[in-house]
Backbone bond lengths (Angstrom), bond angles and torsions (degrees), N, CA, C in turn:
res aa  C-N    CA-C-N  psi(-1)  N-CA   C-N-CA  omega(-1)  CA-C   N-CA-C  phi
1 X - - - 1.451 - - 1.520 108.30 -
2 X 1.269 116.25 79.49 1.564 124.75 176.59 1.483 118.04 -111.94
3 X 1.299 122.35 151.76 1.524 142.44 177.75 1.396 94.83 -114.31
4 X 1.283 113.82 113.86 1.452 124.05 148.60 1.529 127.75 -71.88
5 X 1.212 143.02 65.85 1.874 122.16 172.88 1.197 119.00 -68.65
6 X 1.179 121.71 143.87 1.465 146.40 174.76 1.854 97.17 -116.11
7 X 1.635 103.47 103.59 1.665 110.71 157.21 1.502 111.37 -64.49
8 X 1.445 130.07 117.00 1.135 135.64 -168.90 1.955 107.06 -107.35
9 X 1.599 107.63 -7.93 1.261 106.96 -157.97 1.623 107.35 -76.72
10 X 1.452 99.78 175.17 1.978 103.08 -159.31 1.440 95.70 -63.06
11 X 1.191 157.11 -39.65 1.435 129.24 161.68 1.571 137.01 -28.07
12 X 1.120 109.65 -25.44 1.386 147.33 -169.05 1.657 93.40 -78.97
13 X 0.878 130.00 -43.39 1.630 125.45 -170.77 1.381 117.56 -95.25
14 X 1.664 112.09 51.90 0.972 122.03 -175.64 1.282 107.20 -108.97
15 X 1.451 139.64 158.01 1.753 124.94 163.04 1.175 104.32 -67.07
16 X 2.062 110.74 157.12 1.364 93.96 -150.15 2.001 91.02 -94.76
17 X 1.140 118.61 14.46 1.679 133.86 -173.72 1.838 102.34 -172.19
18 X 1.406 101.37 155.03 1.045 116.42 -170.43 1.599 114.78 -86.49
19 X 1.142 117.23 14.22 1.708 132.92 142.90 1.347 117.44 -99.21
20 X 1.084 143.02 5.55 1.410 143.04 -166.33 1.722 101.19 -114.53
21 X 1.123 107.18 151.36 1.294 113.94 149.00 1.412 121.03 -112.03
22 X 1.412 124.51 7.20 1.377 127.79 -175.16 1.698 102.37 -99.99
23 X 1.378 102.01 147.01 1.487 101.52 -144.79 2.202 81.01 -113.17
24 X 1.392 97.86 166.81 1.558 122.78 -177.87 1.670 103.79 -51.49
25 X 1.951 117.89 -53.79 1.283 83.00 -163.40 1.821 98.81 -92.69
26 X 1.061 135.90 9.25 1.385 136.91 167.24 1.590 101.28 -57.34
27 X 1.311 115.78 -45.19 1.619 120.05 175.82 2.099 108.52 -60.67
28 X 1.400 93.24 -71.15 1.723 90.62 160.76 1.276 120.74 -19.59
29 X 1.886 117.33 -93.07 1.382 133.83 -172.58 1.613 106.00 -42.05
30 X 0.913 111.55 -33.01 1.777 105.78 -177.42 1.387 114.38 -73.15
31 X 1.423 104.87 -72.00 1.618 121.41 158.80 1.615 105.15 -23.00
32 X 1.569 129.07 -61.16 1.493 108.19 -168.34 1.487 114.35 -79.42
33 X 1.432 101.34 -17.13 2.014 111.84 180.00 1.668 98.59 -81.57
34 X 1.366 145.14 -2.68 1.401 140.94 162.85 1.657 102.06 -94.07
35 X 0.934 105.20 -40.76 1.796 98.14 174.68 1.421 108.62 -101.22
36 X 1.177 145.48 41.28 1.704 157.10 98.87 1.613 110.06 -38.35
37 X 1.326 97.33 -50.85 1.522 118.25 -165.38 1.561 98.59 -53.48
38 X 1.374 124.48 -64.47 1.213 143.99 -164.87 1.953 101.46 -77.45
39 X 1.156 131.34 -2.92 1.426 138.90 -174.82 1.263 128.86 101.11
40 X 1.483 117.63 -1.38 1.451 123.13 168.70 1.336 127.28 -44.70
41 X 1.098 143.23 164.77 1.454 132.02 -163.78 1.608 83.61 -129.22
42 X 1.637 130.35 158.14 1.424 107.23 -133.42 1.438 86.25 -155.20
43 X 1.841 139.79 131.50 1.141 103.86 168.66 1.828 100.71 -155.36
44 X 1.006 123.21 -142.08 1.572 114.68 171.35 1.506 108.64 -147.05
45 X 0.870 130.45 147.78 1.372 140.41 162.84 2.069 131.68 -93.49
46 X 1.006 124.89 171.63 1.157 119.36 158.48 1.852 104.86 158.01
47 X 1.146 110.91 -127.14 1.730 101.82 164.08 1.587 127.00 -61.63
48 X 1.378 111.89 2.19 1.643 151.11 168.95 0.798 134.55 -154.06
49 X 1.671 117.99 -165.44 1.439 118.77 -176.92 1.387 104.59 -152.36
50 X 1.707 100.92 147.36 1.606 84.34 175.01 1.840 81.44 -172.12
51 X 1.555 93.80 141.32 1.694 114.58 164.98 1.063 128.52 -88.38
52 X 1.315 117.01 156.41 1.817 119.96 179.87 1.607 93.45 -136.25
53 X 1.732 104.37 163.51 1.418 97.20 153.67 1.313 78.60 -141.05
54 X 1.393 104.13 -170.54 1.337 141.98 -160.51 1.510 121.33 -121.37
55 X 1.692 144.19 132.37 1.574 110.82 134.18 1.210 111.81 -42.59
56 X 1.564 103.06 169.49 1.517 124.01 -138.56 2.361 78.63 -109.73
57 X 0.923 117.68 -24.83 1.534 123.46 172.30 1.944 102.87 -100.96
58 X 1.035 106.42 1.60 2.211 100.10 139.50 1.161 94.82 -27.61
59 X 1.227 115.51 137.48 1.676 125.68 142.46 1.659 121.69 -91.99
60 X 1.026 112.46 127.71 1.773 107.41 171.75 1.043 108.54 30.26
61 X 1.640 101.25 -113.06 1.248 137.27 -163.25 1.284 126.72 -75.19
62 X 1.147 125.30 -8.98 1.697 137.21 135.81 1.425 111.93 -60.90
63 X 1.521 117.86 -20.49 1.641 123.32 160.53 1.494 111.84 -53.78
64 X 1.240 103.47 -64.04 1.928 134.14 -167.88 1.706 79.91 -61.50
65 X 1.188 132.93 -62.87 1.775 113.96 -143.97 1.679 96.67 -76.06
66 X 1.472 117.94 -12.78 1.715 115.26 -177.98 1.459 91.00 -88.56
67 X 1.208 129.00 -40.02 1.752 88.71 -175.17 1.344 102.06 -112.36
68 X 1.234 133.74 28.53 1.549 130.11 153.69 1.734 87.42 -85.05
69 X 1.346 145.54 2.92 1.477 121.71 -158.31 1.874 81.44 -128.02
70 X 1.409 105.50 -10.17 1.601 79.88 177.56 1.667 133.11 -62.63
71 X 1.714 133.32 139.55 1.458 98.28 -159.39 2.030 95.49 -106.28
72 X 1.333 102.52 113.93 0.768 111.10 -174.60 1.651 123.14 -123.75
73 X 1.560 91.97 16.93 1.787 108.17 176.24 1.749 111.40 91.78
74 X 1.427 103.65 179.69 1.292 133.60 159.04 1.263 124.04 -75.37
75 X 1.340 131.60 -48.48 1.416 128.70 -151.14 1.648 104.39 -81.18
76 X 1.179 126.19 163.77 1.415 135.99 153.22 1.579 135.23 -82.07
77 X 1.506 101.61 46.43 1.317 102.08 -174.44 1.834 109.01 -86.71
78 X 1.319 123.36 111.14 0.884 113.87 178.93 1.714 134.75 -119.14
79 X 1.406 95.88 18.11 1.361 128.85 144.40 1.489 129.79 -42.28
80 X 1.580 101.47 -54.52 1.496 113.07 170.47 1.282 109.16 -36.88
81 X 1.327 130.68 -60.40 1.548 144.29 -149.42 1.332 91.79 -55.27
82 X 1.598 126.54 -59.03 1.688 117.73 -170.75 1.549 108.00 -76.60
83 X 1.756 107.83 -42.10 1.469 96.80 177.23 1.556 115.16 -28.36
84 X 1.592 107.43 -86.03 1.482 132.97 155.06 2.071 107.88 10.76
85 X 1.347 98.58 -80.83 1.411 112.79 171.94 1.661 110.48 -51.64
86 X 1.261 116.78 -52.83 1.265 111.43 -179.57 1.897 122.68 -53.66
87 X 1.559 104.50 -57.31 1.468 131.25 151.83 1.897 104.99 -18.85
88 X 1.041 113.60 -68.90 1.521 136.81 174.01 1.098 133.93 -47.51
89 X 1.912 99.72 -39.84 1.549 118.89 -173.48 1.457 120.92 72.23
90 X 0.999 119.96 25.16 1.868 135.84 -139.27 1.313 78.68 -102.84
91 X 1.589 122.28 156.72 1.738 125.17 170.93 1.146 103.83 -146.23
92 X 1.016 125.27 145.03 1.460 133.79 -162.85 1.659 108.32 -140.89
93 X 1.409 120.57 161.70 1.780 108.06 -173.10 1.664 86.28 -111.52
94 X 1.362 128.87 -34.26 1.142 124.86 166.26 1.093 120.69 -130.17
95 X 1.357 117.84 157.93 1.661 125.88 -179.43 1.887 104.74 -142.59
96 X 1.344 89.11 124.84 1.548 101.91 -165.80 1.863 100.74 -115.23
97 X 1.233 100.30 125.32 1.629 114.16 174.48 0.930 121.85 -93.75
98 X 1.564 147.42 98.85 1.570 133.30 -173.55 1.820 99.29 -84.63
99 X 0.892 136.57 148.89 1.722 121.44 -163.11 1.245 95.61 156.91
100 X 2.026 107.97 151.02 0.899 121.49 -176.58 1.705 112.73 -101.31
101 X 1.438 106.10 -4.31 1.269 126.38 168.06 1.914 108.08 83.89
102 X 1.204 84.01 24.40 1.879 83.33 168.54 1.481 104.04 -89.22
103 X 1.170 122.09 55.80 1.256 105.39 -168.05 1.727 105.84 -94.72
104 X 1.072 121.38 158.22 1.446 118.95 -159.33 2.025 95.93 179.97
105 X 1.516 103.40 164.62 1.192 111.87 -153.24 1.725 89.77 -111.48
106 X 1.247 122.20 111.09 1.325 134.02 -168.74 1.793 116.53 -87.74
107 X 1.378 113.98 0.67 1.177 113.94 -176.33 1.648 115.98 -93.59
108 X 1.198 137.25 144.48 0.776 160.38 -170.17 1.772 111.08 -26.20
109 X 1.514 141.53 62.13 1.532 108.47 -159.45 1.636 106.22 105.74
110 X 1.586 128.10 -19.08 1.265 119.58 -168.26 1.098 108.48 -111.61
111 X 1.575 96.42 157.23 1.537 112.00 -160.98 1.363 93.14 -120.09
112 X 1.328 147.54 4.27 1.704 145.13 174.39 1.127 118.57 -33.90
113 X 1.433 138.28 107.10 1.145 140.99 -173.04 1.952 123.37 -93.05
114 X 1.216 127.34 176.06 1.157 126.34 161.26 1.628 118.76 -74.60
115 X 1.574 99.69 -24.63 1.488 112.02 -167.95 1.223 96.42 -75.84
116 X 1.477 114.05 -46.32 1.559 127.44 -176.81 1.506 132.63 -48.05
117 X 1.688 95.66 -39.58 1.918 103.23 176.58 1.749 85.10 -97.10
118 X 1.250 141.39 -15.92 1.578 108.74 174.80 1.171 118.57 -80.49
119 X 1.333 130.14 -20.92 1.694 137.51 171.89 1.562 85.23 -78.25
120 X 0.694 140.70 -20.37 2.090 118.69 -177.41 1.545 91.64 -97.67
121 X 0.973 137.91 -62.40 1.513 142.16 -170.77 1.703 98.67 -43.21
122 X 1.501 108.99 -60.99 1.240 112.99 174.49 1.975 132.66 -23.55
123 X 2.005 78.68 -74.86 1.449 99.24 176.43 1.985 115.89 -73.96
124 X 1.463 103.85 11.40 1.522 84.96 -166.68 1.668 75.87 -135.03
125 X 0.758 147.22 -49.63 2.074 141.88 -166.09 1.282 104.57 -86.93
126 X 1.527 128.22 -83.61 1.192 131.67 -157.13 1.939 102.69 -149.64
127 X 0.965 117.95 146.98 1.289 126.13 163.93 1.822 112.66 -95.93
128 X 1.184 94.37 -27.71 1.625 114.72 -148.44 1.892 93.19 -85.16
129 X 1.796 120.11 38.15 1.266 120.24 -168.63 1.395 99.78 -117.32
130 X 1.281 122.64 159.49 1.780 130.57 139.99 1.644 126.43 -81.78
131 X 1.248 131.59 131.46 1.218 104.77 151.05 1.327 118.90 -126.72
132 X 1.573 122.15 142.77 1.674 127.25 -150.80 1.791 91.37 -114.92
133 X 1.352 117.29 121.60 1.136 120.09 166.18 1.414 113.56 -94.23
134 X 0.656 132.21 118.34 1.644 139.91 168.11 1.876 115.24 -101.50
135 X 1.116 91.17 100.58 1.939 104.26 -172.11 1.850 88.37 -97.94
136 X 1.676 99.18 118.73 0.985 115.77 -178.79 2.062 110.44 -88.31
137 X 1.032 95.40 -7.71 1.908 101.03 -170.00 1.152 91.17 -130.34
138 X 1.774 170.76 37.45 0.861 152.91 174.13 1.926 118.20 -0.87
139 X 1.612 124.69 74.34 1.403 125.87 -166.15 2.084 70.92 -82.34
140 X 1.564 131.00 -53.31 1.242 93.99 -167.35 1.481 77.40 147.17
141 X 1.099 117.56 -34.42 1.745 119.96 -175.08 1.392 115.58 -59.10
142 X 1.363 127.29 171.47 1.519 127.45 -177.99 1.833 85.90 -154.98
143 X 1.595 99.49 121.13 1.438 100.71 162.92 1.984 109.74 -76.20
144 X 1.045 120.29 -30.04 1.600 103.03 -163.07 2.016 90.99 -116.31
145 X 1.232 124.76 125.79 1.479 109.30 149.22 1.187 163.49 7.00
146 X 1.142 137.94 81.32 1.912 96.87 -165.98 1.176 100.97 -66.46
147 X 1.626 94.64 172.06 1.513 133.66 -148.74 0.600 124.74 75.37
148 X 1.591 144.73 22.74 1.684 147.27 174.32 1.362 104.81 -60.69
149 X 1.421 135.84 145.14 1.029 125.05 162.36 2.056 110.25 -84.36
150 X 0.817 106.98 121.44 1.733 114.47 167.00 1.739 84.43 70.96
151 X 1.237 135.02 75.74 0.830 149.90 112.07 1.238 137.65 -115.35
152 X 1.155 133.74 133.96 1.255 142.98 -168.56 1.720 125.82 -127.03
153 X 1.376 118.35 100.18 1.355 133.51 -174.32 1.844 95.77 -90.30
154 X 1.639 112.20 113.08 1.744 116.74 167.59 1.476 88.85 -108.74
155 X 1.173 105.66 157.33 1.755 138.50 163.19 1.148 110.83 -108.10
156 X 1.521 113.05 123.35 1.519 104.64 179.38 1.953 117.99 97.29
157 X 1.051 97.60 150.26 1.847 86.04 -177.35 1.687 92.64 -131.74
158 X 1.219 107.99 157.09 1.658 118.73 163.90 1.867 91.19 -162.06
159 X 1.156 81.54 176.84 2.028 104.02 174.07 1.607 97.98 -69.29
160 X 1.530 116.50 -22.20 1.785 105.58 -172.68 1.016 101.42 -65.73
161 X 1.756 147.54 -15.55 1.204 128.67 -127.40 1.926 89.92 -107.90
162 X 1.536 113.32 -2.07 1.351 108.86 165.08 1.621 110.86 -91.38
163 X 1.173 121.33 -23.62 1.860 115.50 157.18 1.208 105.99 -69.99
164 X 1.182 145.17 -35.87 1.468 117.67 -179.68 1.517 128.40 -78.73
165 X 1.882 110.02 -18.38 1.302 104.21 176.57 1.345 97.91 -81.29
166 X 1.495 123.12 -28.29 1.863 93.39 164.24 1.514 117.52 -68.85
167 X 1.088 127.05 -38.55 1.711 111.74 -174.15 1.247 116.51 -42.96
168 X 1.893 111.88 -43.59 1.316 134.98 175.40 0.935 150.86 -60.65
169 X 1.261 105.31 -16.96 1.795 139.37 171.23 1.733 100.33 -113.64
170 X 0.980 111.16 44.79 1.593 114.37 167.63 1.491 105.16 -70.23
């Protein structure tokens, strides 16, 4: 029972290294349209949030162009995603962030954090969750603390990073 997000916001359209021309959320949108494939529930982030699914015979990359097409803004609010879930009552055993970790509270005056909807998500849905940050640009930032329990901040993306959320969720 996993949630894939893909951060889609204009930070996101950066190359994901300075030999590449393939940019951060092209890495995201793909990454959550290969784990759709496998049953993930799949969605995008940015000044919102919002899910898609798929037929189950989607191909790839007709995956990637539905949630690169979701319109879900500019900003990096990535709070929404648990708010959202919380709002919903929705529970999940993991929740995976593809993101460059600029995440920040875009409203006018607000201070809403990531830390903020996972201690409410926590104490009000399920405790019994993971959440896997995957910082696609390493700027150096960390949305959650250390010491989270069953959270997990990676640097860097590869194909391993679907063996480790199984090793990790043992």
């Amino acid at each position: 029972n996993t949630l894939v997000v893909a951060d889609t916001s204009g930070s996101m359209k950066q190359p994901v290294s300075g030999g590449s021309n393939l940019e951060c959320y092209e890495i995201a949108t793909f990454f959550a349209a290969v784990a759709s494939s496998v049953g993930a529930d799949v969605g995008a982030f940015a000044s919102s949030f919002e899910e898609t699914s798929f037929h189950n015979r989607t191909p790839a990359l007709d995956r990637v162009d539905q949630i690169s097409s979701l319109r879900v803004g500019g900003s990096t609010n990535g709070y929404k995603v648990l708010d959202n879930l919380r709002e919903e009552d929705r529970e999940y055993d993991n929740i995976v962030l593809l993101t460059d970790e600029q995440l920040w509270d875009s409203t006018w005056g607000g201070r809403r954090t990531l830390r903020d909807a996972f201690d409410e998500y926590q104490d009000e849905i399920t405790s019994e969750f993971s959440l896997y940050i995957v910082d696609l640009q390493a700027y150096g930032d960390m949305a959650m603390p250390d010491g989270y329990e069953d959270v997990y901040q990676v640097s860097g993306w590869s194909e391993d990073i679907l063996n480790f959320i199984s090793y990790a969720d043992i």
